[in-house]
C-alpha angles and dihedrals in degrees: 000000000000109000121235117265133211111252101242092208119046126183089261083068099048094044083047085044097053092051097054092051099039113128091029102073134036137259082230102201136249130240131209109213132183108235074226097067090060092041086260114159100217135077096221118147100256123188121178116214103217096220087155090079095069127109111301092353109295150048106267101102080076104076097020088064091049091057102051104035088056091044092077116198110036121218115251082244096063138197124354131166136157115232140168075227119281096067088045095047087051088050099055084038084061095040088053097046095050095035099243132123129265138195113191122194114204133185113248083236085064105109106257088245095058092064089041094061089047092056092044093059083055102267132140115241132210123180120204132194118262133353143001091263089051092057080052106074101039084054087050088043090046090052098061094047095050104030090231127161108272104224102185114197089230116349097086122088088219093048089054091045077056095050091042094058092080086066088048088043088043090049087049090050093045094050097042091046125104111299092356098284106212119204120195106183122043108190108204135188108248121218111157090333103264098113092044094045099050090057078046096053091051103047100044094197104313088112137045110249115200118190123206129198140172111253093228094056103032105156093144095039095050090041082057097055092043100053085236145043116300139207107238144175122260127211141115141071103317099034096116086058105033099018115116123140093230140358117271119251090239098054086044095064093054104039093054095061105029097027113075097147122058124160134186124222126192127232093259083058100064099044095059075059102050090047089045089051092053100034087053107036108000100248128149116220128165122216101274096052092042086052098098090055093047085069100061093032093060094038083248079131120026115186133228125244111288090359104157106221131209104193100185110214101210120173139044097173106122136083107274082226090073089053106031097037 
């Protein structure tokens, strides 16, 4: 029997969390949306929650923010991280915005116009052979060389608050929406669970959190089965984006309590999403950010009757040519 763990984030973290990175990020919009729209057969109430609009096209400045701004006093060296490209370009959007300097280790299976991004934004990019979890550890190796601020792109209880303020910022809008619109399921894309965990943390059970991960890249799924985090392969369409080894620590005392429903899509899967999203309402999203839909789109989540769904929309990092062409 797995023992019960102490949740490493708590709402308090997450309220202390969105006031410290107020004014840096944005309040990104929601969307109604008819199931009918997508081809969906059900009549459920269905709202998109456009993370994708946020700075530099995710929702990592979130939790990058959070970090920094809680950490106090920076080092003289800076920022570094290691990312497969949203979470890197969030950290050297932070290090611009704040002045300060930002070394960024990617995977070389990271797309070209990921790191490219990050050095626009005046980071210093280093490429690695192989996978996230291989940037990982240079990163780990530069900053203690350097001394640097370790930004993790979800091992860190302050990078998942900041995650976790989109859920207190999605409640606010619902509430606040015409006629009060509730929601009682988010379904939400899983990396290496941050992002997950953080809606999870927020919402400590009142709602219903879905993760969705690619099958091919299923840290959070298999953790679940286990009963504990899991070492996994990683490969397919969204693994730059979704594609840890294992679930982070922090993540994992969140999810087993809070986390009781996870699913699995194939790539097939996320590109019908991605197409839908921009047949229907011209969006470009790239598969990780694609990755929620894919799971009622697939039947890899069936709702129940009258279930209110959140389907967070997380990610606009690709070439539009991969989506439109």
């Amino acid at each position: 029997m797995t023992p019960a763990l102490t949740p490493a984030v708590m709402p308090a973290d997450i309220r202390a969390a969105a006031q410290r990175i107020a004014g840096h990020v944005r309040v990104t919009p929601i969307m109604h949306v008819a199931a009918s729209e997508f081809d969906l057969p059900f009549a459920n109430a269905l709202t998109l929650k456009l993370e994708l609009l946020q700075h530099v096209g995710s929702f990592k400045p979130r939790g990058a923010f959070n970090r920094v701004q809680a950490a106090g006093q920076l080092p003289a060296a800076g920022l570094v991280a290691a990312s497969g490209g949203n979470h890197g370009a969030a950290v050297a959007f932070v290090a611009r915005s704040l002045g300060i300097r930002a070394e960024v280790f990617v995977p070389s299976s990271s797309p070209a116009m990921k790191r490219d991004r990050i050095a626009a934004l005046g980071a210093t990019v280093h490429v690695v052979d192989g996978l996230y979890d291989d940037a990982q550890v240079a990163a780990i190796k530069r900053q203690i060389e350097t001394g640097a601020l370790a930004v993790h792109p979800f091992e860190h209880p302050d990078v998942v608050a900041g995650q976790g303020t989109m859920s207190l910022e999605l409640e606010t809008q619902m509430a606040s929406a015409q006629e009060g619109m509730g929601f009682d399921t988010v379904l939400v894309a899983s990396g290496g669970g941050g992002f997950t965990a953080g809606q999870a943390a927020w919402f400590e059970g009142r709602k219903r959190v879905v993760s969705v991960e690619p099958i091919t890249s299923q840290c959070l799924n298999a953790a679940r089965l286990a009963g504990e985090p899991v070492d996994v392969t990683v490969a397919g369409l969204a693994s730059d984006s979704l594609g840890a080894r294992r679930l982070g620590s922090v993540a994992w005392s969140i999810v087993h309590p809070y986390v009781a429903h996870s699913v699995v899509v194939d790539d097939d899967a996320i590109r019908a999403a991605q197409k839908v999203l921009w047949d229907r309402l011209r969006l470009i999203v790239e598969p990780g950010g694609a990755t929620a839909l894919a799971a009622l789109q697939s039947r890899a989540y069936v709702p129940e009757a009258d279930e209110r769904m959140v389907v967070v929309v997380c990610g606009a990092n690709c070439d539009p040519a991969t989506v439109t062409g």
